[in-house]
Structures are given as C-alpha cells and as structure tokens.
N, C-alpha and C positions, 0 to 999 in steps of 0.2 A: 145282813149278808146277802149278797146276790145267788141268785137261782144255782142251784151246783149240777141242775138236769141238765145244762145245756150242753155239757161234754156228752151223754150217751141219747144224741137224736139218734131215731130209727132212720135206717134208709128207706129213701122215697122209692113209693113205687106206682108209678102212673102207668096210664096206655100210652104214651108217647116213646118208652122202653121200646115199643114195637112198633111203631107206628113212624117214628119221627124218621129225618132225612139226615144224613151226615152230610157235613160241611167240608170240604176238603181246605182244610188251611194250614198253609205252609211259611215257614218261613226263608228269608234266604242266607244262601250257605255264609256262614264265616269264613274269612279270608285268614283267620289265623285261630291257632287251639288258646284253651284256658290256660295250657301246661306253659305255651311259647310266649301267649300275651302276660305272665305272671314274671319269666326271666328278664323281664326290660325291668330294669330297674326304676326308672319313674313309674312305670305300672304300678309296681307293688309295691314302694312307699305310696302311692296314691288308693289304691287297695284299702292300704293297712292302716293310714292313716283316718279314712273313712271311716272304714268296717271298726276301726281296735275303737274310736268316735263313740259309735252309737251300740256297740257292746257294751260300754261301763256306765250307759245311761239308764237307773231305772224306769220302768215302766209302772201307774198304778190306775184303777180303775177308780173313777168319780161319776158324782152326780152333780146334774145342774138340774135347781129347782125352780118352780114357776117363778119365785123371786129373786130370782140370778144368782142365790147362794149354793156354792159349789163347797162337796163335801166328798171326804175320800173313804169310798170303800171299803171295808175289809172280803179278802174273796180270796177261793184256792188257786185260781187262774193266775193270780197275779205271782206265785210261790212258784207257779210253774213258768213262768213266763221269766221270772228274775233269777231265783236260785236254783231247782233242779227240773228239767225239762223232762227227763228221761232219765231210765238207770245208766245210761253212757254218758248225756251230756249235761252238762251247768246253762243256764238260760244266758250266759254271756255269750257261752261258745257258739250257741244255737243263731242268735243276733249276729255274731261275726261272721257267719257264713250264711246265714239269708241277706246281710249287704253286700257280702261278697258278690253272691250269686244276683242279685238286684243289678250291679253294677256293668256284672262284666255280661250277661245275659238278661238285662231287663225285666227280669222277675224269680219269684222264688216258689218255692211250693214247701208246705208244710202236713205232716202225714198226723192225725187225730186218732190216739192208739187210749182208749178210756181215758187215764185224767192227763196223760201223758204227750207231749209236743216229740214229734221228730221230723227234720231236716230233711228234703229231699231234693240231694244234687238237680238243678235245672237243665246239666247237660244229658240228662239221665232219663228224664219226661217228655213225654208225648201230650198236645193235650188237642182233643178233639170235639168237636162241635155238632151238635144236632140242634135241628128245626121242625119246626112243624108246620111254620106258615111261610117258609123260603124268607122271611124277613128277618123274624128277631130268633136268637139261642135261646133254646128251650131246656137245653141241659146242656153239662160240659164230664168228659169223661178224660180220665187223669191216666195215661198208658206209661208204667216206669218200668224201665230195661236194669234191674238189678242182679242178682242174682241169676234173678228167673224173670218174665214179663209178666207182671200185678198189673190188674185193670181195679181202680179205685175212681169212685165215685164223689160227687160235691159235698156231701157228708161225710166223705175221708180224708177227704188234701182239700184245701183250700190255697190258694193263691193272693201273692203279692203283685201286684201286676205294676210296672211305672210306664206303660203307655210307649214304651221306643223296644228296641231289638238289643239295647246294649251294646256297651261301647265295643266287642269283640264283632259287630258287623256294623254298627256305624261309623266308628273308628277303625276296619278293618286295613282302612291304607296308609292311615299314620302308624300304625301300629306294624303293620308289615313293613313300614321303612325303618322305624326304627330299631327292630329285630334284624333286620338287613345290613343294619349300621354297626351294630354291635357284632356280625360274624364277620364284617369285613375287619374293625376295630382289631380284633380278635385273629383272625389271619395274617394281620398286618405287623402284628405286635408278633406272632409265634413265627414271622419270616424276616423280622425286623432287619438280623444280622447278614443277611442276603438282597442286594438291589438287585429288583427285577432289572434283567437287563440282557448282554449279549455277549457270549464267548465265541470269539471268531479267531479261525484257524489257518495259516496259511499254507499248508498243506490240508487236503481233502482226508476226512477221518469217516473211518466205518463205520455202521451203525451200531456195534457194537461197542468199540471206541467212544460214540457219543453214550451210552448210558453210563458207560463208566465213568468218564470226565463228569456229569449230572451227577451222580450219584457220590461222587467222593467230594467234589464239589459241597453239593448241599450237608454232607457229615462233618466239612470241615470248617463250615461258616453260618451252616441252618440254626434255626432259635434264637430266642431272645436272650441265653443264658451262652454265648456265644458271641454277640456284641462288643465290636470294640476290637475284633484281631483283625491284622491287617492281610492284608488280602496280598498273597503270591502267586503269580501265573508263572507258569513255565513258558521254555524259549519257542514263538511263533505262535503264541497266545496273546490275543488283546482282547481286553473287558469296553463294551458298552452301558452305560445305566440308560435304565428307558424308564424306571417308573418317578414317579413325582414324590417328594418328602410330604408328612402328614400335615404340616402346617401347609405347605401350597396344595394339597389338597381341602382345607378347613375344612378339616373337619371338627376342630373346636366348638368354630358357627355354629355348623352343620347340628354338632349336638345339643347346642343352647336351643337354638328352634325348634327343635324335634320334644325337647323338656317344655317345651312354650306351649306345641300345641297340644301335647298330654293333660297339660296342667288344663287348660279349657276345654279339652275331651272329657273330664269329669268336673269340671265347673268347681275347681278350687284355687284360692291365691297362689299363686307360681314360687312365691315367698317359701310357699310350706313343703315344698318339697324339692328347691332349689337355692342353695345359698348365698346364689349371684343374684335374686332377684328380693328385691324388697319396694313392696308398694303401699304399705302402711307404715305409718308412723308410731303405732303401740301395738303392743300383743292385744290389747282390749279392741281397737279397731278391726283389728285381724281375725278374731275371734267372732265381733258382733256378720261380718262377714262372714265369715265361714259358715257360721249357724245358720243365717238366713237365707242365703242364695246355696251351698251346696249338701247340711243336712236338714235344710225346713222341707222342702219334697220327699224327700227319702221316708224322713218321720212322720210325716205325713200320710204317704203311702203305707206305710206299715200300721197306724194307728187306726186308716178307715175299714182296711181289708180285717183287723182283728175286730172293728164294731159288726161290721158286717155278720164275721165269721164265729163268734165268741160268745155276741150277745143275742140272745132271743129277742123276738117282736114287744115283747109286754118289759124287758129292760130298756131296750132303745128308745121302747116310750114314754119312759119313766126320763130321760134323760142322761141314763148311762152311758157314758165314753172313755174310752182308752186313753192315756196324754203321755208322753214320756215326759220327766223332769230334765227340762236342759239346762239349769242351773251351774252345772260341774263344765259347760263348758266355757262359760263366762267369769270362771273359777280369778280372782281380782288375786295383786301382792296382800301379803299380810296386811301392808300401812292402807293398801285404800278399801280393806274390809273390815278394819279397824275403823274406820273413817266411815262409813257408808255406816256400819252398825252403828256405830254413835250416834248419828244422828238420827236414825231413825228411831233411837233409844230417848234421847231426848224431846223429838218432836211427838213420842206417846204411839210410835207404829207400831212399836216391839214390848213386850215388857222386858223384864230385868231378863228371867231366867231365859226368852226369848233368845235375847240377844246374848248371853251367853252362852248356848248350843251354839250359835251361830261361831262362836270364838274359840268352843272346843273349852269350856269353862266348866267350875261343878256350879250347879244352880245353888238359887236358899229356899231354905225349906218354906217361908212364906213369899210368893211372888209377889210383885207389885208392878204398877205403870204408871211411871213417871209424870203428872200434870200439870198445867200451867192456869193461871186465873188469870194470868197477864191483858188480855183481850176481852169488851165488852160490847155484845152485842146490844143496839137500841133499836127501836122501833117506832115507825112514826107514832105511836100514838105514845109515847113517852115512854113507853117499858120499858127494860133495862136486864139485860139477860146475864151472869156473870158466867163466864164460858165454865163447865163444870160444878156449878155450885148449884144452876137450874136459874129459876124466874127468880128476880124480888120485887117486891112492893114496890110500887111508882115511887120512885125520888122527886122532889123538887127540880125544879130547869132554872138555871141563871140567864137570863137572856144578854148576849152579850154586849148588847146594845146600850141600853144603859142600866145594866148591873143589879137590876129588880129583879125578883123572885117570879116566874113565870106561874098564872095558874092555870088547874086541871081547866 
C-alpha cells in the first residue's frame, strides 16, 4: 500500500513568504460567460460529451518496476478519486466538472481538505505568482472569491493546468456569433407572424395614431403562435415587406458552419455532435479517434498534475503513476468482443475465467489456459524445443538429401 501521509503535508514555510516579488499575471477578458457559452447548444453537447467521457473512466494508481512489470496498487486516494471525493460529491461528479472547467477555462483547481478532494470553480480563482530571482516562480498562491476571499496555498489546491486560456477566450468569437445566432434565430421565430416591413398611410397620421396602428398591429399578427392569419389593412393603408425570409437569409448554412467550427474549437469529430455530418466509417473508428486526439491530452493532463500532486518524491521514485483505464471507451458489439475474447482465449493470452469476466460469465472453480504443442522450436545445434513441454533430448536429423540418418 502506498504512503497514506501524503494527504497531511505541512505547509511550507520559507523566507521567500517575505521576501519574494509578486508577478502580476493576468489574463485576458472573455468575450463571453460560462452561463452564455453553455446555452449554445453544440457547446454543451460538446461539454457533456467530453466531461459525461472522462467521468465514468476509472482512475488507479500503478507501479512500473525496474523490469518494466507494471503492477496495480491498492491505495485510499484511488476510493477518493473514483467513489466518494467529499461528503457532497461522488469522484464522477468531481471529474465532470474539473473537465468542464479544463475545457471552457483551460484549467481546474482542486482544494485538499485531509483525505478528502474538493472542486474549486475556475471562474472563482485567482492565482498568483511570486519570484525570487525575476526568473523562475518560486511559489504560487491560489486567491478564491467564494463566500468570502480564502488565500490557499500549493499545499491546498493544486492545479490542472492544459497550457491555453480555454475555449471561452480562445473561441470567444465563434462562440459570440453563434450565441448571436441563436438570439436572432429566436427573435425571428417569436416575430415570425409579422414581415418586417412598412405601413404607409395616405393621409398624414399623428403620432399618437402611429402607436396605436403599431401596437394593435403587432397584437393582431405578433408571435409565432399567430402564424398563418391573413393580414387586413384598412382603407388608405398599404403594407411594404422589407425583411428577407430565413432561407434567403441561410441561415441553415450559417448554422452547419458555426456546429463545424465548434466541433474543432474542442477537437472533436463533428459526427458526435452533429447528425448531418459523418466522417467515419465505424463507431470503432470514431472512438479510436476521439480517444486519441481529443481525451489523450485531457487525460493526460489530469494524470501528471495528480503524479505531481498526490505522490511524494520516495513514490515517484519508486515508479508510481496515476493511468485512467480507457478501455470503456473503445467499449466493441457484443460479436466483436466475443470474437476478440476468443481468440485471445485460444491463442493462451487469457485464461478461461479471464476471458470470461471479460464476457460477464460465472468463472470455474479451477482455472486453466488453454495451450498448444502445435509449434517446435530447433536450434542450430540440433535441439528441439516442444513449445510448452520445455527441452528434449537431441532427436535424430534425416537429411533430406539422401534420406540417411544425420550424425551428432
């Protein structure tokens, strides 16, 4: 079992507390909120699909040993980190809103409360920088505006960092159009039953007169639920239309592109979260994709910052690391995990009860693996190896030449 003191280091305390120089580092403003970037709908399938991803993937702590054999842990971190984080949250829920927050703000922060993990909003932290030689950070201090403003220290939160600002300022102008799209979407559709346009009078009307014509006007043909009555002017009244229908506006287009550039603002196939687009030929393709280009970083990020963060100097060098299992997402049909277990049941990769966990099978009480003698290894000097069975005594050699007994 791994070290259980790593959860209560002491906070450090150096002369650089007094001494060192703050950094002033800022970053720049977002062009759009969490709240506004989440109501676009390809956001938050792309969000969710992410975040809901790498929430149902366990995490467990291993060793790799001088002889490259890797071996799994047992450890409380891992209890915390999968099943329950905190008396409020489940270690799923914890993961789905540190990718959240990873996503939409480039990083996450996590509060270290004794054996206990909690979540700390990104939009919520300040984090600030001191130096000692104007060069390199010499410490980093964690300023969060919650209730009240807590100053925590590298020995309290610890950071997820992914190296960008997040897609809420580097996608701040795709994402402003496409919230832009949807309020015009959305005005267009609740003014549907009324063409902009022009009521012209041929007699001169007061200005009172005009809000009244406006006003009985828009209650008699305003909303979408109002669609489809025909329109009556009185006598010395004629209607102009001046606005354009929504197809000659395309905004059809308009919205496929705007789902196109989302989909590459978080480096996912456009497929998974659009049903006009398909650029795979299998869900397996789609998958081995998805895994490697938009959660192998992510997991990535998340697995060093917890080596970092988790393990002490005398684990790390022992060979201890973090891995999540991404097994579930490469999740095959029944036939082709039928098919893949079999053969690896046959070819002796698996044993029996092995391969039936894999199937969701009850095991037998005595295990076995399946072997073959089929194949025999020789050696120039005449030995004869039967695969499984070990060495045997030099056999005889026929020479095929002419059909004499070869001697030693």
């Amino acid at each position: 079992m791994a070290n259980p003191s790593i959860w209560n280091r002491s906070k450090k305390q150096s002369e650089h507390d007094y001494f060192s120089t703050a950094i002033f580092s800022s970053r720049p403003p977002a062009m759009i909120t969490e709240e506004e970037a989440l109501q676009i709908p390809a956001v938050k399938a792309a969000v969710d699909l992410i975040s809901n991803s790498i929430s149902m993937l366990p995490i467990y702590l291993y060793q790799q040993t001088s002889d490259d054999e890797i071996k799994k842990i047992t450890d409380t971190r891992i209890s915390t980190l999968n099943s329950i984080s905190n008396r409020n949250d489940t270690g799923q829920s914890m993961k789905k809103k540190i990718v959240q927050d990873f996503l939409l703000h480039g990083r996450s922060f996590i509060y270290r409360k004794g054996t206990e993990l909690y979540h700390l909003p990104a939009k919520k932290v300040e984090v600030k920088y001191f130096t000692e030689d104007s060069v390199t950070v010499s410490e980093r201090k964690f300023v969060y505006y919650g209730y009240e403003t807590v100053t925590f220290s590298e020995d309290e939160v610890f950071m997820i960092d992914g190296s960008s600002n997040g897609v809420l300022i580097d996608g701040g102008k795709i994402l402003t159009q496409a919230s832009g799209q949807i309020d015009y979407s959305s005005s267009l559709l609740s003014n549907a039953a009324v063409p902009v346009g022009i009521l012209q009078a041929t007699s001169r009307l007061t200005e009172r007169a005009i809000d009244r014509l406006r006003t009985s006007f828009e209650n008699l043909y305003g909303g979408a639920k109002k669609a489809g009555r025909t329109l009556i002017l009185e006598e010395g009244l004629d209607y102009k239309p001046l606005s354009l229908k929504p197809d000659e506006l395309q905004l059809t287009e308009s919205n496929k592109q705007v789902i196109s550039e989302i989909a590459r603002l978080f480096n996912i196939p456009e497929s998974m979260i659009s049903a006009s687009a398909n650029k795979y030929n299998s869900l397996e393709q789609n998958g081995v994709q998805y895994l490697q280009s938009t959660l192998g970083p992510i997991l990535t990020a998340i697995e060093r910052a917890l080596d970092k963060d988790l393990l002490d100097d005398i684990e790390r060098q022992i060979g201890y690391n973090f891995r999540f299992d991404t097994s579930e997402i490469l999740r095959t049909t029944e036939e082709q995990k039928l098919k893949a277990t079999a053969e690896a049941f046959n070819k002796g990769l698996l044993t029996f009860n092995q391969a039936a966990y894999r199937l969701d099978l009850p095991k037998e009480q005595k295990d076995f693996r399946l072997l073959s003698i089929g194949n025999v290894m020789k050696y120039e000097d005449g030995q004869m190896v039967y695969l499984n069975l070990g060495p045997q005594p030099n056999q005889p050699e026929v020479n095929s030449s002419n059909g004499k007994q070869a001697k030693d």
